[in-house]
C-alpha positions, -999 to 999 in steps of 0.1 A, spaced: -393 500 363 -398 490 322 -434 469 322 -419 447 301 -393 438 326 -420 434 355 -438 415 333 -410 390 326 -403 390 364 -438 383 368 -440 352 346 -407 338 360 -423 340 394 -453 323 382 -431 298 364 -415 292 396 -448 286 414 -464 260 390 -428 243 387 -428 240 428 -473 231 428 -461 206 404 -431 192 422 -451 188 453 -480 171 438 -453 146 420 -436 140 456 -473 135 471 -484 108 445 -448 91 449 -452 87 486 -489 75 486 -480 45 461 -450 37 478 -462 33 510 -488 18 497 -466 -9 479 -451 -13 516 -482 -16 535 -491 -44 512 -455 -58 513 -457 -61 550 -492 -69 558 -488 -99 531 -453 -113 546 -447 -97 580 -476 -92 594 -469 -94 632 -446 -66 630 -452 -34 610 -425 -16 602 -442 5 574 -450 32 598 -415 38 598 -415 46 565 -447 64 565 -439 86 596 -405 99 584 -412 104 548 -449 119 558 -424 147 576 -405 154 549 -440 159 523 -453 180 549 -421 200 552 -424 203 512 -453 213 514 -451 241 540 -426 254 514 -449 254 485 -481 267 500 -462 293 525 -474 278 552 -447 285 584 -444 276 617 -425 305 633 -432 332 606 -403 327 583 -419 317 552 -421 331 510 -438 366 526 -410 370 550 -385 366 524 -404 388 499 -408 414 524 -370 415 538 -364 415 498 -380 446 493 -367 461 522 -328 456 513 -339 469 480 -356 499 497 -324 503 519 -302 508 484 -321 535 465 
């Protein structure tokens, strides 16, 4: 393979991976001042009922989800190795 081409390959990945660090951190300071905004909300005017773990709880799964994705982190072994991997192994399959 031309080094210049794996070296453009290389800095798309890389731009990839900052682009998805940076998406995640963005969705991680999003959720902390929202729910912050709607622990305040309904401490000050509800405060016999909170319904901000709601909130907190289901949006908390989807920034961990997110960030399983972004850090490779998996649960049953399907994660960014695993698809690298089965990548290289079509590609091995080809030749």
């Amino acid at each position: 393979m031309n080094t210049a081409l794996k070296k453009e390959q290389q800095y798309l990945k890389a731009q990839k991976r900052v682009k998805d660090i940076k998406g995640f951190y963005t969705h991680l300071t999003i959720y902390c001042v929202v729910i912050s905004l709607l622990v305040f909300i309904n401490l000050k005017y509800e405060p016999h009922f909170h319904w901000f773990w709601f909130s907190l709880i289901g949006w908390g799964t989807g920034l961990f989800i997110h960030w399983l994705r972004v850090f490779g982190f998996n649960l049953l072994g399907f994660g960014k190795k695993w698809e690298e991997h089965k990548i290289k192994e079509f590609m091995n399959k080809e030749k």
